[in-house]
C-alpha positions as CSV (number, residue, x, y, z in Angstrom):
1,X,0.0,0.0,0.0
2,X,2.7,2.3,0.5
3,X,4.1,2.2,-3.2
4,X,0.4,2.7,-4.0
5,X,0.7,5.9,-2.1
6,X,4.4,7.3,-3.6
7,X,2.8,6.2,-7.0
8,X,-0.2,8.6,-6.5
9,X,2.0,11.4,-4.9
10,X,4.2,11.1,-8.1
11,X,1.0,11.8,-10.5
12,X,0.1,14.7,-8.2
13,X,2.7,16.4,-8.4
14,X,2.9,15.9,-12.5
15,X,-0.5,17.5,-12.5
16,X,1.3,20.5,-10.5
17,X,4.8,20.8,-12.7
18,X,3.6,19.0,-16.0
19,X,4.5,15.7,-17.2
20,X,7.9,14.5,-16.3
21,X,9.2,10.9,-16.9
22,X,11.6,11.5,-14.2
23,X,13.3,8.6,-12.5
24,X,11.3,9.4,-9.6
25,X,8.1,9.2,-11.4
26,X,9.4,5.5,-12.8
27,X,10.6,4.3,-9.7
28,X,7.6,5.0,-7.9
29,X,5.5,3.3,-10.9
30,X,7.6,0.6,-11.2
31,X,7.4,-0.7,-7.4
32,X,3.5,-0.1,-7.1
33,X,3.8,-2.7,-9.6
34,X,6.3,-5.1,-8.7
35,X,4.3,-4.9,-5.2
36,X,1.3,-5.5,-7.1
37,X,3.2,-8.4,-8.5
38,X,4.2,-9.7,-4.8
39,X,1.2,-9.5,-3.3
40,X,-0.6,-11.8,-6.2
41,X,2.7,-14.0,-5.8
42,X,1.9,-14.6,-2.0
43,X,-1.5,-14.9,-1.9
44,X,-1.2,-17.5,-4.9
45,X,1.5,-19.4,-2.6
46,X,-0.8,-19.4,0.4
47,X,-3.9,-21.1,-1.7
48,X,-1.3,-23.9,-2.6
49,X,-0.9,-24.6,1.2
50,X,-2.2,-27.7,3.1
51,X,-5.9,-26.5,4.1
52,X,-4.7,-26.4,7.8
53,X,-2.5,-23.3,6.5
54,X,-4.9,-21.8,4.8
55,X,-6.0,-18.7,7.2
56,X,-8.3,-16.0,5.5
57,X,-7.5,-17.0,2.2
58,X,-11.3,-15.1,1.3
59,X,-9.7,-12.0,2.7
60,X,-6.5,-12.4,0.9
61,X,-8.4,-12.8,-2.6
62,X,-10.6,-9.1,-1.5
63,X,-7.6,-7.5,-0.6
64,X,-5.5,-8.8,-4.0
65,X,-8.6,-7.4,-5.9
66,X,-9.2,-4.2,-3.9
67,X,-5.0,-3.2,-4.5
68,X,-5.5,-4.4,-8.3
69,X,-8.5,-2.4,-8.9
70,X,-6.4,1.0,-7.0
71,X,-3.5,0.8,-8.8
72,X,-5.8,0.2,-12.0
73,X,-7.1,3.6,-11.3
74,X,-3.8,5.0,-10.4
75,X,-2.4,4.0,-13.3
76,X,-5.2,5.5,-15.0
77,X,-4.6,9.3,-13.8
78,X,-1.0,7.9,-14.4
79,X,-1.8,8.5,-18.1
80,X,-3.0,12.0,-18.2
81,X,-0.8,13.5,-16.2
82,X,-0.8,17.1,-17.5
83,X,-0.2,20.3,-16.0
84,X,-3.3,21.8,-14.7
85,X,-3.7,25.5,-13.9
86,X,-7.4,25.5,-12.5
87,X,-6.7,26.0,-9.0
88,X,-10.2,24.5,-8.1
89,X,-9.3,21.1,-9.7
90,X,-5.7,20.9,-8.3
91,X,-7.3,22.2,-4.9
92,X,-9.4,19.0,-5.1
93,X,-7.1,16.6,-6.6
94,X,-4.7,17.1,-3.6
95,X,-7.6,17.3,-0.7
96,X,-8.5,13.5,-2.7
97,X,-5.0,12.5,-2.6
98,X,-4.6,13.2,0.6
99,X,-7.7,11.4,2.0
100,X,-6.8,8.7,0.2
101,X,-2.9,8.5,1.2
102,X,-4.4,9.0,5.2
103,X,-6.9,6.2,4.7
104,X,-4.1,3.7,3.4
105,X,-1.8,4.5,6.0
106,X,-3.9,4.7,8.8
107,X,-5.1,1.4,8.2
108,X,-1.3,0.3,7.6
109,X,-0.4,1.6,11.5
110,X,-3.9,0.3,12.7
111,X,-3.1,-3.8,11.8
């Protein structure tokens, strides 16, 4: 969830500057993915465990599809990350982007 989070804060600050392939901007992309990548990895390990193993695999699944379906729509603003000059939109992209990074990180410190 974290590389979710440098991820988004990479596009937000695109849509401030302009877009920038920047090694920052890869780097942050590229391990959102590879954790992505990971988390599928593991969760597919634990379903090949003996059944006595196998602790909230139903869980796992919801949270594999819940981080594939936010870094699908990462990725997505990802794409058209232009500079924007309307105050009002940036104003609101950052108060999102901020929710959003809280809500994954409070949940992080709260498990």
């Amino acid at each position: 969830m974290t590389n979710n989070c440098y991820y988004l804060d990479a596009i937000l600050i695109q849509y401030y500057q302009g877009r920038d392939n920047s090694v920052n901007y890869r780097i942050a992309r590229r391990n959102a993915h590879s954790s992505d990548g990971e988390l599928a990895s593991l969760i597919s390990n634990m379903s090949s465990e003996p059944k006595s193993f196998q602790t909230s695999q139903e869980e796992a699944f919801k949270l594999l599809c819940l981080n594939h379906t936010l870094l699908s729509y990462i990725s997505a603003l990802g794409v058209h990350r232009c500079k924007i000059e309307d105050e009002a939109v940036l104003t609101l992209l950052n108060d999102t982007v901020c929710y959003i990074d809280s809500a994954l990180r409070r949940k992080k410190t709260t498990r």
